[in-house]
C-alpha positions as CSV (number, residue, x, y, z in Angstrom):
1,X,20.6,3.7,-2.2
2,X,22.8,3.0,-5.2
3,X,23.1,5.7,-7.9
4,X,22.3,5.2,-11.3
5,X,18.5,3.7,-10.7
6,X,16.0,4.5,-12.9
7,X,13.3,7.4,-11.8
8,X,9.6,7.0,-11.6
9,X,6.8,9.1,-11.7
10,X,4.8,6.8,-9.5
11,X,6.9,4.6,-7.3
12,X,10.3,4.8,-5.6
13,X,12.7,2.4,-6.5
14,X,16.0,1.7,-4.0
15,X,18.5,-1.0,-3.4
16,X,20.7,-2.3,-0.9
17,X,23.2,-5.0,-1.6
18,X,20.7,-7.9,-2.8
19,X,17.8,-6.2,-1.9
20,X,15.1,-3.9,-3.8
21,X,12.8,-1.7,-2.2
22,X,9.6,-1.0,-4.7
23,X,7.4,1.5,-3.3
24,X,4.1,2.5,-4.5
25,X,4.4,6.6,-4.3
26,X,0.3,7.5,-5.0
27,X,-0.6,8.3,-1.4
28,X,-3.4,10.7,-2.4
29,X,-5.2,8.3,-4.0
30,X,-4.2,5.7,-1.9
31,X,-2.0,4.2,-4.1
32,X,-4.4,2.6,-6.9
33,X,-3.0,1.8,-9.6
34,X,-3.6,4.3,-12.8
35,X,-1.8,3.9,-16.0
36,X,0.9,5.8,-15.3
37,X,1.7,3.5,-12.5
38,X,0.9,0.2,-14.3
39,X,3.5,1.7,-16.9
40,X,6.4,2.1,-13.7
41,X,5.7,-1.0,-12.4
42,X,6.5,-2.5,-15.7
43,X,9.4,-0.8,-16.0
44,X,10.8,-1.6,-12.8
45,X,10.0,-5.1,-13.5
46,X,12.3,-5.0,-16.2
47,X,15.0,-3.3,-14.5
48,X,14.9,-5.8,-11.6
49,X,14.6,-9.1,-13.6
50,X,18.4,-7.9,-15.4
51,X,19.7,-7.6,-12.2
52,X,21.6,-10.9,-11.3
53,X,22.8,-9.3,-7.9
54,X,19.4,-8.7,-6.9
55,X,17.6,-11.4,-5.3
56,X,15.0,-9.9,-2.8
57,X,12.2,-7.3,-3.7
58,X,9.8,-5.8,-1.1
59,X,7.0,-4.4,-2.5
60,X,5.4,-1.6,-0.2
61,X,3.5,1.6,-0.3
62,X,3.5,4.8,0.9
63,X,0.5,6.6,2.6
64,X,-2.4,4.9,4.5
65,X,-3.1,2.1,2.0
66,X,-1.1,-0.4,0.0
67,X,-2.9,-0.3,-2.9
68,X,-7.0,0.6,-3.1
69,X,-6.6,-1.8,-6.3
70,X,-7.1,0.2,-10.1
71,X,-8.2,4.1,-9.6
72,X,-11.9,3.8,-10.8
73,X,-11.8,7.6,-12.0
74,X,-10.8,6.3,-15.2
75,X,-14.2,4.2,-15.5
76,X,-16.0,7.4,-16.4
77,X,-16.7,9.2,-19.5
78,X,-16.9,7.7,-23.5
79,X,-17.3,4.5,-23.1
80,X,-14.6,3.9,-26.4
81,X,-12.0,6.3,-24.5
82,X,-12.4,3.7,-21.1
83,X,-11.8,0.5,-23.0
84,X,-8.8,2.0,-24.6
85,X,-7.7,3.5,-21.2
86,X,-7.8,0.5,-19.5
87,X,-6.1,-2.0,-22.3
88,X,-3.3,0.6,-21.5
89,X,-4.0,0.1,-17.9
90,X,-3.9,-3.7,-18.0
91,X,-1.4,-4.2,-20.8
92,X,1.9,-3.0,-18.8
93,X,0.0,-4.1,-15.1
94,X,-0.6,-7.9,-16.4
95,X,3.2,-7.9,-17.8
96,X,4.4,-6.8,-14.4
97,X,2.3,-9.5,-12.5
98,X,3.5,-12.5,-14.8
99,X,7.6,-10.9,-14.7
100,X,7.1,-11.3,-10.8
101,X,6.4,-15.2,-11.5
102,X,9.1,-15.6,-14.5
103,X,12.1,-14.0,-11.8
104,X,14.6,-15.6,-9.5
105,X,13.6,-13.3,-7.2
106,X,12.0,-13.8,-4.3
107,X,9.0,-11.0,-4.1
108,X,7.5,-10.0,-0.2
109,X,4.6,-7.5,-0.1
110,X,4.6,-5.6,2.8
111,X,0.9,-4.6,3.4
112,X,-0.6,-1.9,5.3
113,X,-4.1,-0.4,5.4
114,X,-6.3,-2.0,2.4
115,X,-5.2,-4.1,-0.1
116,X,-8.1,-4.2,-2.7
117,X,-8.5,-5.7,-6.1
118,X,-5.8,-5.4,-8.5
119,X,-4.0,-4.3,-4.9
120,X,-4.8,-7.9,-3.8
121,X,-4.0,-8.9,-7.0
122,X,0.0,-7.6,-6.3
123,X,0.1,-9.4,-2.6
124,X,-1.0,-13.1,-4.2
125,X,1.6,-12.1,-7.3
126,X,4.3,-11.9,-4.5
127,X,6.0,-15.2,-2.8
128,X,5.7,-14.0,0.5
129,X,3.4,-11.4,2.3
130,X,3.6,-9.3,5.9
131,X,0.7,-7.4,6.7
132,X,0.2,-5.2,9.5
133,X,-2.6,-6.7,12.2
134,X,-4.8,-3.8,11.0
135,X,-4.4,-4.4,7.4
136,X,-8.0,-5.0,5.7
137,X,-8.2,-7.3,2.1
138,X,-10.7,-7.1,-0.3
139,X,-11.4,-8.6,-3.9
140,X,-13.9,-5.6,-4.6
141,X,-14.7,-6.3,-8.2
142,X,-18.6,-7.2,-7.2
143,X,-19.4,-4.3,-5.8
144,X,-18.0,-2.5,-9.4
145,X,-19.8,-4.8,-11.8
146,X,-16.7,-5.8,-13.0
147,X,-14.2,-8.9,-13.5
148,X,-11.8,-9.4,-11.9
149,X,-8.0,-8.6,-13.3
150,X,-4.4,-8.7,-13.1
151,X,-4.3,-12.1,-12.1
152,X,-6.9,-12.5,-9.4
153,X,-8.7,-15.8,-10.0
154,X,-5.6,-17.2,-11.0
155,X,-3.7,-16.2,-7.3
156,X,-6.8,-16.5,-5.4
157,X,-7.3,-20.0,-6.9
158,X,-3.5,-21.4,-6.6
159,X,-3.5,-19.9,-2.9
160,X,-7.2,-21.3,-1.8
161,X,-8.2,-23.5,-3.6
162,X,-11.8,-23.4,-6.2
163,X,-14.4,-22.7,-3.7
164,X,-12.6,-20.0,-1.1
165,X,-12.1,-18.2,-4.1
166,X,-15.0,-18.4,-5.9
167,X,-16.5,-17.6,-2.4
168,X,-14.0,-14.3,-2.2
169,X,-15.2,-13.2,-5.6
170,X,-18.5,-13.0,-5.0
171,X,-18.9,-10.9,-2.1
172,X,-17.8,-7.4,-1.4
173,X,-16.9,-7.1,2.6
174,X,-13.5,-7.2,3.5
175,X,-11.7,-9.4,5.3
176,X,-9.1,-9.0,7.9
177,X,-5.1,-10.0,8.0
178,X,-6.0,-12.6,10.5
179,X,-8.1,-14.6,7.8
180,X,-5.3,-13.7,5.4
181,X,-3.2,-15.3,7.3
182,X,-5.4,-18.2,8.1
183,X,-6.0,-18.7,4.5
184,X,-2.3,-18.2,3.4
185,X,-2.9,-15.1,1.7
186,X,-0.2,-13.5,3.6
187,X,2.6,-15.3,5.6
188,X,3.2,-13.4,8.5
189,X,1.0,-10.7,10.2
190,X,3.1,-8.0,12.6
């Protein structure tokens, strides 16, 4: 681990020659994504993409999930104080998704557990995706009344096509890593 990196509230982040190890660090809540942690990501975004000697980044999680997707706690209360929570929520979050496609870097999500909504949303931002056999997938926004974010129809689009997707997004059951992998949402199952 080389000394000097910056230090996150929400994530770990390490290296090791060329590589970078990002790792969501919100095991409690099974790693969705609040604003503090859209805010990291961001910021580790723009650490890594100055970083000429880096050209790897796994992306993993600690805990029993990858990432549930967005915490929903912040979907209660005024319904002013929401909207404002989540532009700050989505704001950093959709930068970090569209600096993973502007780097030189080759991204691989390492998936465990669930990967739902914006959660799914990392894994298709990523070149290259490993799940675990057991891993479950899920665009979840349905079920929540909401849209979907940080890139979904976009990555869910460019990976299966119009229909698949569209498919995806309008139920709520979960799929499994072998028809992520059958699809080419993730590129390797172990």
């Amino acid at each position: 681990m080389t000394q000097g990196l910056p230090v996150f509230q929400t994530l770990f982040l390490e290296t090791d020659g060329a590589i970078a190890t990002v790792t969501l660090n919100r095991p409690d809540a099974l790693n969705a994504i609040d604003v503090a942690m859209a805010q990291d990501l961001q910021r580790a975004a723009q650490w890594l993409e100055t970083r000429d000697g880096i050209r790897a980044v796994l992306l993993r999680a600690t805990g029993k999930a990858f990432c549930a997707g967005g915490d929903i706690s912040m979907f209660m209360g005024d319904p002013s104080q929401v909207r404002a929570t989540l532009l700050d929520l989505f704001t950093p979050l959709n930068d970090f998704i569209a600096r993973i496609a502007r780097m030189d870097k080759v991204w691989i999500a390492q998936v465990h557990g669930i990967a739902a909504g914006a959660g799914l949303s990392l894994v298709l931002a990523c070149d290259l995706a490993i799940a675990d056999t057991e891993a479950r997938f899920m665009t979840a926004y349905l079920k929540l009344g909401a849209t979907p974010d940080a890139g979904m129809t976009h990555g869910l689009t460019r990976v299966l096509g119009a229909r698949r997707a569209l498919d995806l997004l309008l139920r709520h059951d979960a799929f499994s890593a072998g028809d992520a992998l059958a699809w080419g949402i993730v590129t390797r199952t172990a």
